[in-house]
Structure formats: C-alpha cells, structure tokens
N, C-alpha and C positions, 0 to 999 in steps of 0.2 A: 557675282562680280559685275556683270552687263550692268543691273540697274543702278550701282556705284558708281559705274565709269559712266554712263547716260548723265547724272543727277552729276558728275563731275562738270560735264561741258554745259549741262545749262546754267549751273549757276556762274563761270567763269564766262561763259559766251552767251549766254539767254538763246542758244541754238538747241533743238531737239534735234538729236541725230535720227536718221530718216529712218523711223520705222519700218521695219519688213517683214511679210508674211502674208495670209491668202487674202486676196480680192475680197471685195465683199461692199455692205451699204455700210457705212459707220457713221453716213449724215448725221442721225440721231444721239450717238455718242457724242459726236462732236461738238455740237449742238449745247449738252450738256455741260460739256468740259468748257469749252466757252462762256460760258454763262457763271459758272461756279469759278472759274479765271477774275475774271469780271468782278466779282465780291470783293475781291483781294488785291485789284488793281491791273492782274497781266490779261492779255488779252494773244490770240493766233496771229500770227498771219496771214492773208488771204493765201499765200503759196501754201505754208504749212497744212493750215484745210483744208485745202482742196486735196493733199496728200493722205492726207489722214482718212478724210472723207472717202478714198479709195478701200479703205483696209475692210477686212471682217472682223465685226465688234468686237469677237472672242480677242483677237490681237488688240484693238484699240482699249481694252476697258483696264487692262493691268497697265500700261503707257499711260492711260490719264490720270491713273491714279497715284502714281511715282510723281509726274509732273506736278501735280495742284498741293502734292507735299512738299515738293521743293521750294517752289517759290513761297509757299505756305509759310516755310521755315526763312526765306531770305527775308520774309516782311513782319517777322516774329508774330506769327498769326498762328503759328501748332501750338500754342499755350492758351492757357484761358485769363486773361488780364482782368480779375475784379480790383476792386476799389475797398479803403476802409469805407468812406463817404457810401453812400449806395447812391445818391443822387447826385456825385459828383458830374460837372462844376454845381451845378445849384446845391443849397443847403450846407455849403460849407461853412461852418459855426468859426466866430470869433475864437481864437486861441484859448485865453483865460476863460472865459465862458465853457470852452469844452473840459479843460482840466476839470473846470467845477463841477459841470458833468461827470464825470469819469468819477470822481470822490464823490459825491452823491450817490453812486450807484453802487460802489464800494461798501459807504458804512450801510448800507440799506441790508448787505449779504450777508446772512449768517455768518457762511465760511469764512470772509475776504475781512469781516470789522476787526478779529481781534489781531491780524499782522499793520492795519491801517492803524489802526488805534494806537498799535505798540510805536511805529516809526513820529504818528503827532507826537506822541508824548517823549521821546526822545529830540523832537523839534527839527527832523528834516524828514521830508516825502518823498518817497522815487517814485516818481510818478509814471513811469514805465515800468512798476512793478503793480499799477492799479489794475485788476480784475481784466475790466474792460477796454485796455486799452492796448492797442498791438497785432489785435489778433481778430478776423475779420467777424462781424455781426451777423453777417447772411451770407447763403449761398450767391455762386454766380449765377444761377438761372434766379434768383430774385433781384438780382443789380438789372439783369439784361430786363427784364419784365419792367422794369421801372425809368426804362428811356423808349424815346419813338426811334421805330428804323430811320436811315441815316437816309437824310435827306441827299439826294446826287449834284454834285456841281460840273460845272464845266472847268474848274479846275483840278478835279482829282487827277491821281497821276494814273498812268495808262501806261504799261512797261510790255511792248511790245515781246511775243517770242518765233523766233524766226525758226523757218526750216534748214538744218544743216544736211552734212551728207554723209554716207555711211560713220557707223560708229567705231571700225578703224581708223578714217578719213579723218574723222574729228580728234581722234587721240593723238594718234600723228602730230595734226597740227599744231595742238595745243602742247605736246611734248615739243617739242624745237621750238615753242614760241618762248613755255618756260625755262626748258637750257639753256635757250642760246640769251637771255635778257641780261641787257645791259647791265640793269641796276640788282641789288640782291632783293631776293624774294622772304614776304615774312615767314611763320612756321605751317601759316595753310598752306601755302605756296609750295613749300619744300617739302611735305608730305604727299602733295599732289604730284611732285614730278616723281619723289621715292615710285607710288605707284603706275603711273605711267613709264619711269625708266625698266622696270620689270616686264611690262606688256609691250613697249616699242625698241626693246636691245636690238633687235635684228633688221629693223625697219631702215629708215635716213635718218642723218645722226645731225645734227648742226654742224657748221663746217668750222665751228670757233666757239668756247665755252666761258665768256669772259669772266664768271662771278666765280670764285675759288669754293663756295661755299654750296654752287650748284652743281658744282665739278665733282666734289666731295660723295654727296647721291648718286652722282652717276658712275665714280668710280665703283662704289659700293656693291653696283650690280656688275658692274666688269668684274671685280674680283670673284663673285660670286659662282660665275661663270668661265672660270680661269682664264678672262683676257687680260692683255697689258693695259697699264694702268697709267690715265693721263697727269702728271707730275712734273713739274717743278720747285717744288720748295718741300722744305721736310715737314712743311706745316701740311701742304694738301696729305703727306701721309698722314698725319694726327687728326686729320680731320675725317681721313679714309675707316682711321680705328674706331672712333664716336660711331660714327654710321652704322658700320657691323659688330656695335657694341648698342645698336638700338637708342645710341644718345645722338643729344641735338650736334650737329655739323658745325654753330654757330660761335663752341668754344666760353659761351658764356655762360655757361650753367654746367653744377659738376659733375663728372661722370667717374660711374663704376665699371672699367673695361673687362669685359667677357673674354672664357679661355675659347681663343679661337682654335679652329682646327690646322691642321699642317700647312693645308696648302696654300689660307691665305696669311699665316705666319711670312711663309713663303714669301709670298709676293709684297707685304708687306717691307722686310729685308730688304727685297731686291730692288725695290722701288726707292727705299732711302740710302742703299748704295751708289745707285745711279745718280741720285741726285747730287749727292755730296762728292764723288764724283766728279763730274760735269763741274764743280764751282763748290769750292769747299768751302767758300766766304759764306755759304748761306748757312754753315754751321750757327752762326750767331745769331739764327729765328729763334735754338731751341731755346733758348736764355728769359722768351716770352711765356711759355708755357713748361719751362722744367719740371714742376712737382707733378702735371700730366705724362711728362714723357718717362720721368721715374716709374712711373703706375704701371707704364705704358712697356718697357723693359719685362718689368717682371712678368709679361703675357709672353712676350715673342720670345726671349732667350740668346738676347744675339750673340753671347758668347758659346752658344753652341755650335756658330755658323762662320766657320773662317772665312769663307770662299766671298763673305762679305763683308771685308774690313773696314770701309767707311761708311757702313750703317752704325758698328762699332762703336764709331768717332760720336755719334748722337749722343749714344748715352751716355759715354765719356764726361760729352760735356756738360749732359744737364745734374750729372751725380758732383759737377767741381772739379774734375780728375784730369780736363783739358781744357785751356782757356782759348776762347774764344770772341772775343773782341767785337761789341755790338755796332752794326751800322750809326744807331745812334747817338752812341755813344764819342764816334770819332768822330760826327758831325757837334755835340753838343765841347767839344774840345778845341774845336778851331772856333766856334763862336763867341768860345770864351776867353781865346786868345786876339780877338776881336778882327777875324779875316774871313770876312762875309765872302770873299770871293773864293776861297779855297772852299768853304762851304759850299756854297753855290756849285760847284767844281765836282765836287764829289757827290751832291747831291744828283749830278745831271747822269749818274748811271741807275739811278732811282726816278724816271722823270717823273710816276707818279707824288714821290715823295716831295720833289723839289717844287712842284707849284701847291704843294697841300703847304709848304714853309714860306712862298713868296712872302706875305706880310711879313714875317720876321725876319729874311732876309734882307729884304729891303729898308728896314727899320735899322736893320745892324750894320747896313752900308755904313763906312767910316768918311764917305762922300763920293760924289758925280761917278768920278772914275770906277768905285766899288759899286753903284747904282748900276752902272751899265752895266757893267760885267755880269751882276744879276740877272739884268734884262738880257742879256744876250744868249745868258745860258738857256734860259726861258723859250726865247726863240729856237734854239735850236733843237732843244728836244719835243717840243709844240706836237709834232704829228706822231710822237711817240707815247703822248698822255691817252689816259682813254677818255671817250667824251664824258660820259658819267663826273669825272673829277676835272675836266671842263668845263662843262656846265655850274659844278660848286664853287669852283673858283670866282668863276664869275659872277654868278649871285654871290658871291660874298664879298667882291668888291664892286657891287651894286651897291653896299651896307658900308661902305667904309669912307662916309663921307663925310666924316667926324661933326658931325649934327650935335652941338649943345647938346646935353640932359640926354644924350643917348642912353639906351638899353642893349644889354646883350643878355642874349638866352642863351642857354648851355640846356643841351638833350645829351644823356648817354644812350648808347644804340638800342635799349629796354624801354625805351619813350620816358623814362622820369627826369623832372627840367627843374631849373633855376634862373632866375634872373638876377642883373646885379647893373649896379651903374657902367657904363662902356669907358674906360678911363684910357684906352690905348693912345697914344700920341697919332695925329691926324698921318695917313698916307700920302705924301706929295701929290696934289691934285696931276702934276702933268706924267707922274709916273702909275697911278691908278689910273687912267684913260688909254694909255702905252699899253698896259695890261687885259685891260678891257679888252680893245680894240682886236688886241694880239688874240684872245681867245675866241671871238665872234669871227674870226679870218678863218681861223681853224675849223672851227664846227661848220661854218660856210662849205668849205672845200670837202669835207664829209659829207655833206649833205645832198639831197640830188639838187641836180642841173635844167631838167626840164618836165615834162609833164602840169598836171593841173591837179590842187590841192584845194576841195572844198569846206571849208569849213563853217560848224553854226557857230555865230556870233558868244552863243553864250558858255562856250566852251574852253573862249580865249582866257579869261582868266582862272584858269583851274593850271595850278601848281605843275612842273613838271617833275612826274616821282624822280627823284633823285635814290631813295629806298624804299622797295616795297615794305621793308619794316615801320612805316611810318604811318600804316595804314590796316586797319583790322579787317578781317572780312567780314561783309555785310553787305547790303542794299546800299546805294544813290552816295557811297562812302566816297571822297575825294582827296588828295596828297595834301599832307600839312600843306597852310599856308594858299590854299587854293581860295578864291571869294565866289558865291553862285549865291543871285537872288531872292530874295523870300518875298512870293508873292501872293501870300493868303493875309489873313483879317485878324484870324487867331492863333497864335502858336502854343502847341501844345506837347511839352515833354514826357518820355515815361524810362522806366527802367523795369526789367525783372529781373529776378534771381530765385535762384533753387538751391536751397543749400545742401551740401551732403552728408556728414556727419553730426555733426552740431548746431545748436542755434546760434542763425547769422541775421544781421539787420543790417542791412542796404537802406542808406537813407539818398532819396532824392534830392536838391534843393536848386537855387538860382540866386545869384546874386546880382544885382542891378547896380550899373556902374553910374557916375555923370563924366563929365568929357574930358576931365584931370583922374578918371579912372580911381577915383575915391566912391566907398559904397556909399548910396543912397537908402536900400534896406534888402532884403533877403524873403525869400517863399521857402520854407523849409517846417519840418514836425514841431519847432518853434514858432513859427509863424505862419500860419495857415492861411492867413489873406491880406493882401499889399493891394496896392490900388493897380489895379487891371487886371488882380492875377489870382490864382487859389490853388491851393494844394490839397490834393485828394486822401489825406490823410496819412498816418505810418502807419508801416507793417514792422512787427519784429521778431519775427518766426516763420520759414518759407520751406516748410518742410515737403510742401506738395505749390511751392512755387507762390513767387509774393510780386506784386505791380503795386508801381508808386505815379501819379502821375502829377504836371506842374501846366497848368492852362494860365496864358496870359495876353489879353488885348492890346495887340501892337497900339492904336490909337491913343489908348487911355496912359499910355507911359511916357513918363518926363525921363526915364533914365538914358544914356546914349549907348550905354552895353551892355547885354543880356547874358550871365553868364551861366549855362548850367554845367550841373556838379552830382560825381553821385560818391558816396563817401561811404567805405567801411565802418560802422561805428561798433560791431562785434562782432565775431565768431571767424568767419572763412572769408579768407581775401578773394579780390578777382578770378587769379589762377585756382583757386580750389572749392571755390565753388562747384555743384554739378554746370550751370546756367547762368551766364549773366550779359545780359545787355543792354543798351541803349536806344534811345532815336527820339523821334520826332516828326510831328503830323500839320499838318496846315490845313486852315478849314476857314469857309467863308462865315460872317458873324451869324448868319442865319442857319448856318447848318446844325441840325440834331445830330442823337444817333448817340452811339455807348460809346463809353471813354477810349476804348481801343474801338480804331475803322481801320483796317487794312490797306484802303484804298486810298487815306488822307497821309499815309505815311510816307513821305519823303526820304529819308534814311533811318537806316537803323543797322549798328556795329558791332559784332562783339567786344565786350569788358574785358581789355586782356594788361598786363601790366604788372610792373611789381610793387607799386606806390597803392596808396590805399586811399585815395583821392584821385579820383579820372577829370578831366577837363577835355569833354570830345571835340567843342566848339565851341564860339563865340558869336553869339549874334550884336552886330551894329547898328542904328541910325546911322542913312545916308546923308542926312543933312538936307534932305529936298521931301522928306515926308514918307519916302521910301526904309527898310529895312534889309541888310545882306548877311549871309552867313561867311565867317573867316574861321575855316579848319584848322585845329591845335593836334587834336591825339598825343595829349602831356598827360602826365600822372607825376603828383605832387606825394614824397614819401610819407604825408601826414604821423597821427600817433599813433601807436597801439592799439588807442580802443576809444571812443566817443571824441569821434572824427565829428566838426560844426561846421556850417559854411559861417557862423561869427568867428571861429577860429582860424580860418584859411583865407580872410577878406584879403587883407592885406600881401599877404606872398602870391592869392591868385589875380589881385590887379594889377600888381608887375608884371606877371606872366601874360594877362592879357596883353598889356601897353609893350610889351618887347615884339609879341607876337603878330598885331596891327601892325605897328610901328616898321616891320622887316619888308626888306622890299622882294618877293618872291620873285624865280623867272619861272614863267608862264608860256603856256602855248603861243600866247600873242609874241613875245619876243621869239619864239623859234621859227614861226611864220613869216615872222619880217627877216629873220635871214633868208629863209626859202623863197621872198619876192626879190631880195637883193641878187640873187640867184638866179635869175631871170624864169623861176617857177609862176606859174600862174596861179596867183592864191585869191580866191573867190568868196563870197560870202555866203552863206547857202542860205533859201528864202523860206525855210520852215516847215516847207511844203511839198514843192517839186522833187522829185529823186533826181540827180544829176546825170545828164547823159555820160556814158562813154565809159571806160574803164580809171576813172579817176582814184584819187585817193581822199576816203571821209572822213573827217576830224570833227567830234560831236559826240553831245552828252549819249545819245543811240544812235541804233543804225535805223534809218528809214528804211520804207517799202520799195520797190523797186526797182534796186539798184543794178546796176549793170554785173554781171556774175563774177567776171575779174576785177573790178571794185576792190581796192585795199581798202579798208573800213578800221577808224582808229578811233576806241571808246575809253571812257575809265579805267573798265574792264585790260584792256591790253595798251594802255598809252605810254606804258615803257617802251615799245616798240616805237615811240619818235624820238627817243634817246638815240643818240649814233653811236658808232661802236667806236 
C-alpha cells in the first residue's frame, strides 16, 4: 500500500515523500536516477538529492524505481509508441499512391488475391480489409533503429520533483486539501480521497466539506466505522448507498445496490429520518432520483423499522403513495403566472439556486420595479452563495453581452457538448454590471486582505476550475477554457489505445480551420499529407497497444485553427478500452529523434468520455505570427462506427467558435480582486524564488522557496476558489 499512496502524492504534488531508512552513500543511485529522470523530461531537486543522497542504496533503489514509473506513466512513456510509417515524419507516401500500394501487394498474395479479386468484381474495395494495411510492418526495435537519438533543446520541458515530508504528512495534506475543495473532483479525484478517507479517519478532518459528492466518500468510511454520518438532504444518503454499494457517488451512471449489512442499514435509516425530520420540504429531492430510491427500499426495509417514521416518508414518496411538491416546480408556477418577484422570493431560501436563475428571472421581470425586487433578493443572500457558483455566475454574465452571431455551447456534466446559435433576448446592459459588480464585491470580501501574492505571468490566463470534472488526469492538463503558449516550431500530436476484448481502431486526425472557422482540409488515414503536416499512418487492431501520430509545421500553415481529434471508428469506446490517451510534443524544426520523445511532451490526458469523438484542445494563430493553445475537454456523441473528421467538420467548428468565442475567468481576474484588496500581487521573474513566506501562483513550483510558502499550481488551483 506505501508505494500507492507515495505514487499517489507524486503524481498529484510532484512531491516525493521523504524517504526513510539507514544512512548510507546513495550518491551513485542518485546519480542514476537523475539521469534516467532526465530522458523523460523530470529532473530532483537540489533539496530532494541531497536527501536522497543520504540514504543506503539498498533503501534508495526500490524509491527510484517506483518514482521513474510514475512519472514514466504521467508522460505516457511505459508503452512502446511505434508507427505504421517506420520513418515517420519522412517517407510519408501520398494517400492514393499508398492505397495503390496496399492493392498491389494484395493481388501479388497467394492467400489475400482471391477475397481482392472477389470485392473488384463486385465493384466496391474495403480497402481496410487489404492484407497490408492496418496492421504494423515491423517491429518497434526497427522503427527506433531507423531515427537518430533525439537531438536536446533548450526548450524541452523539465518538470521539476520536489522533496516532501513524511508519507503521513503528505497524505494528510492532500486528504483536506481533496475534502475540503471547493469545486467537485473528477472520478480519479474521488477514488483518491475513497483511499485516503480509509488511512486519515482519525487524523484532522476539514473543518467544512462543501462538495455533496466528496462528503458522500467520506461518509462511506464513517459508516463503515459506525460514526454519525454528515447529512443534510436525503440525496447525501443516496449517494451514501452508491459508495457502499462500490458505485460512483456522482449519481450519473446506474447502479446495482448491494445487500448491506444491519448496521449500516442502520444508520442509513437513521440518517434519512433525521433529515426529513429537521425539514420535511426536502422530501421533494426524492422525485429526482425515485427509480433509485425504489431499488434502494428494497436493500434497507424501512418497513421494518418504526422507531423511524420519516425515513418511511422517503419511500412513500418515491413509490407515488405521498405527494410531495417539487421546489421546482412551485417556482416554474409563479413564473408562469408571470410573478418574477414571488419567484425571486422563494428562490432566496435556495440562494444557490436563485443566482444559478438570475438570467431568467430577470428576463421575466414584468418591469423596473420586478427588476429590482430581483436584484435585491440577490443582494441579500450574496454571502450565502458559495463561491464556486459565484465565480459561474459571473463568467456567465461575462458572456451575456448579446454579441451579434453569438454562440452558445451546452456541456453535460459527462463533457459531451453542443453548439447552437445564442438567440436569448439581450440582458439590460445596466442590470448585467449591477450583477457583475455585486458578485466581484462578494468574492472580494472572501478573499484575503493582506499578505503578498506572487505570481508567474504565464499562469494568468489558465481557466479557474470551476469543476474538476472538466479535466482528465494527466500531465501539463489545464481547466476548459484555459489559453497557455505554444512555443516550439513543430507540433506534434499522438494517441494510444490498448484494446480489451475486441478489435478496436482509434483513428487520429486534425482538422485545420480559416478565421470564419470553415475547413480548409484535414490530416487523417484519408489524407495522409496537407501542407505542413503528415500523419504517421492507421492502425486498426491494438491488441498489445496501437500509436497514431499527427506532425505539423506551425510556419508552413495558412489555417488559423488547428484542431485535433481522435475518433472511435470500431470496436471499444474511450471507457472500455484497457488504455487510451492523448497529448502533444513541441519540438524545434531541427530536432531529430523517434516519433515518441518523452521530454518534448507538453501534455498528455487520459481519453475519458462517453461520446466517441474527443476534442482535447484547439490550437489558434495569434494574429502576430505566434501560435496558443485554447483547452476544450468536449466529446462530440459521433456514430456508431466509422467516425471521420469529414464527417464531424462542421458540428466540430461550431464547437470550436463557441469555445474561443467564451470569455473565461481566469486567474488574472481573481488577482485583480486580490490587488483591489489592498493584497500585494507581484509578478514573479522566472527565476528568483521569492522571499518570505508568500503565497505562489504558477504553472510549478520553483526552488527555493521559503518552507511556509503557500504554493498554488494546476495541480491544486482549486484551492483559489473561495469557499
């Protein structure tokens, strides 16, 4: 379990917890370990090694060897990436030219002529059914033999790993840092806190668990343990029964509920009589998930159990047998009797609810005097919202500035999206600035008051997570909607997948946009070379793992957006795959070296989703010669089976132009309330570590920093979320 929970905090903190054990030289280990880091792009810390460098080899050589598979595995470097091409990018053959290839080598085959011969003479070719094609030519120790080792830049990337401190210390940390976050976490996330709420029950607890969803896991281990169980709504119990029913928390995918045992039956009961209880209005959640909470009955028995009568009432109502009158319902009934303020009204013992409705309460004002009323309720429950839906509110009426030819994108909380023309009638300009303003007052007064807040420049525009769901785990991965630099010569995409039971084919592709986000042409197993670009061939069977890769010379391209794509075309989708991912390498025009370098990799995500079309990102012209990356993490529901990027041009250049087109809040706008604040917010110079116990905001954490140092990376930048 040690080396799980170690290999936990590096990849979530790029912190080695401080190894312990006898004295000794390990220089020489270290040494190595360094060096073989170095390959792959991470590199020690001068603290870390000189730590390390203490220990007896015998302790130090199992630690390097967990560590250099970790990050091995964060930079998708534990697989072996060949190529169909062997000399990709060079010798990549014209398209028609290779088909003809491929049928020439066909009729040439004893075996292979008489199914060829059969499909000419019927007068159609599946040409993914040619002998040769699909399936790789050579090994990977002949790909690799046939490139020169990789030439070193001075911009490869270099991912520093810091020494942390014991390996309680560090669990600790990172458990309160995941319970207590503001915004909800994806499914690594919440598997990560499942086991850390098991090894830190008894330790410090957070002092507030704002996410229902993280509450949910941690109730899971209180019950387990027969403590009381933190509850408010009869939903956290349904979400209590998933948990120790080994299903997801998140309510979105179905589950089969396990026969529990008595006692957290038990407590299960007791928990949904108290609640109901306490506020028997909240009867009307079950009405959301009834055909769960039916399931859900026939595990616990609550007609077994007098002593708890308004647990009772639950299943009452979700069987039909007791009515119970939905929140939303008697708000969608005054709105229809056209009394925005009575809405409003009743909205404000919901304050979450009542600003997630502003728009359309304000839209349904019947005039001035219902506008305020709006506004006033707004005000008043203001420090009763939590920031998280603070912060959306207000990027969303960043976006409601009724812009001509507007776009709206629609994400359900699964990342699968849509666009469509934005047709909402315009927001009173002087009532969207009322509202603004009113929301950046709040988060203000949340926010601290004094101290010195250093940040790197290039960290300012990267998205503030409003949901970790929004975001896969991986390497250098950033919040939809984030923008960070592209500053290499050549960009180079790739995907793998490993399929599990059947044959599957992952197709790579790109689609290149012009500035009205109309295609210009595509790099895909249809088109193998466009001008700057060349695709390294398909694979269509990845039984022991299949790489696809997409190289294209930023200079040499007219197009203004780059968009890549990796598309289901048969067998197993994202989720069911054993392996699948993403990323992306930047490399100077001179640089050699095989199609997969460890060190030129920039990001890399896993393929997670239930659409069968991924859209991880979009690269743009800056318009000054420059190139930047704009984070999507959408999944287009595509079809069934012979998924094209010619068949997704058009739905995914919407998708782009809504997703450019939105105006995100970013670190920079949270910074500028923290200066209005009379915070000292600084720029940091790239270089220097900053004296004093400061707080760092930046893509890493530099060397040197002062030990009490608050340090805020990718990695934890939920933590500038207020609560």
């Amino acid at each position: 379990m040690r080396p799980l929970l170690e290999q936990m905090v590096l990849r979530r903190a790029f912190r080695l917890p401080a190894p312990v054990g006898r004295p000794g030289d390990g220089a020489a280990v270290v040494r190595q370990l360094d060096s073989a880091l170095l390959s792959v792009g991470f590199t020690l810390s001068g603290e870390l090694r000189r730590h390390l460098a203490a220990l007896d080899p015998g302790v130090l050589e199992p630690v390097a060897g967990r560590t250099l598979a970790t990050v091995r595995e964060l930079v998708g470097d534990h697989v072996r990436h060949n190529v169909y091409f062997k000399d990709f990018p060079a010798g990549v053959p014209d398209t028609v030219e290779f088909w003809h290839r491929c049928l020439t080598e066909a009729l040439a085959g004893d075996r292979s002529r008489p199914g060829v011969l059969a499909q000419l003479r019927d007068g159609v070719l599946n040409l993914l059914s040619l002998p040769s094609y699909g399936t790789y030519r050579h090994t990977y120790e002949e790909m690799a033999a046939a490139h020169d080792e990789l030439i070193a830049a001075a911009g490869d990337r270099i991912t520093v790993i810091h020494l942390g401190g014991r390996l309680e210390e560090e669990l600790s940390a990172l458990y309160l840092s995941l319970a207590a976050s503001p915004v909800p976490l994806g499914e690594d996330g919440l598997e990560d806190l499942r086991l850390l709420a098991g090894r830190c029950s008894r330790g410090p607890q957070p002092e507030a668990i704002p996410v229902r969803e993280n509450r949910a896991v941690i109730n899971a281990v209180r019950a387990a343990a027969g403590e009381e169980l933190l509850l408010d709504t009869v939903t956290d119990v349904l979400r209590v029964a998933c948990a120790l029913s080994g299903a997801s928390v998140t309510l979105q995918e179905p589950v089969r509920f396990r026969s529990l045992r008595r006692p957290l039956r038990r407590a299960l009961l007791a928990g949904l009589d108290r609640v109901v209880a306490d506020s028997p209005a909240k009867l009307a959640d079950v009405h959301r998930h009834r055909e769960r909470w039916k399931r859900l009955g026939e595990r616990l028995h609550p007609h077994e159990h007098p002593r708890w009568p308004h647990a009772a009432e639950v299943f009452a109502v979700a069987r039909g047998e007791r009515k119970a009158p939905t929140f939303e319902s008697r708000v969608e009934r005054l709105l229809a009797d056209g009394d925005a303020t009575g809405a409003a009204g009743l909205l404000a013992s919901a304050p979450g609810r009542l600003y997630r409705a502003l728009d359309r309460l304000v839209l349904a004002a019947g005039g001035e005097a219902e506008r305020e009323a709006v506004l006033d309720a707004a005000v008043r429950v203001a420090p009763e919202v939590s920031g998280r839906v603070l912060l959306s509110v207000r990027e969303h009426l960043e976006n409601r500035t009724g812009r001509p030819g507007g776009r709206r994108v629609f994400l359900n909380r699964s990342g699968r999206a849509w666009a469509t023309a934005d047709t909402r009638p315009a927001m009173p300009r002087e009532t969207r600035e009322r509202l603004a303003a009113l929301a950046d007052a709040e988060l203000r007064r949340r926010l601290p008051q004094t101290g010195t807040v250093v940040v790197d420049p290039a960290v300012l525009d990267v998205a503030l997570p409003l949901s970790g769901k929004d975001v896969s785990p991986g390497l250098g991965v950033l919040p939809r909607g984030s923008t960070s630099a592209v500053d290499g010569e050549l960009l180079r995409f790739f995907t793998y997948w490993r399929q599990t039971e059947r044959r599957t084919d992952h197709d790579l592709a790109a689609l290149l946009l012009d500035e009205d986000y109309r295609t210009l042409t595509w790099l895909d197993w249809t088109a193998l070379t466009a001008v700057g670009g060349a695709h390294s061939g398909d694979v269509t069977d990845a039984p022991e793992g299949a790489s696809e890769f997409i190289d294209l010379r930023l200079a040499s391209l007219e197009a203004k957006f780059v968009v890549p794509m990796v598309h289901v075309y048969s067998g197993e989708d994202f989720g069911q795959v054993a392996e699948s991912f993403f990323g992306f390498m930047l490399r100077d025009a001179a640089q050699a070296g095989a199609p997969f370098e460890p060190r030129t990799v920039r990001m890399k995500s896993e393929l997670r989703g239930p659409g069968r079309v991924a859209l991880p990102l979009v690269f743009a012209h800056d318009g000054h010669g420059g190139w930047y990356a704009r984070w999507m993490h959408v999944h287009l529901k595509g079809h069934p089976e012979a998924n094209q990027a010619a068949g997704h041009r058009v739905s995914a250049g919407m998708l782009v132009r809504g997703v450019i087109e939105r105006r995100s809040l970013t670190v920079r706008h949270l910074t500028g309330l923290l200066a209005d604040n009379g915070v000292t917010v600084v720029p940091w110079d790239g270089g220097t570590a900053p004296d004093g116990p400061v707080t760092f905001v930046g893509l890493a954490r530099p060397e040197g920093l002062h030990p009490e140092a608050r340090v805020i990376t990718p990695e934890n930048l939920r933590d500038l979320v207020p609560a």
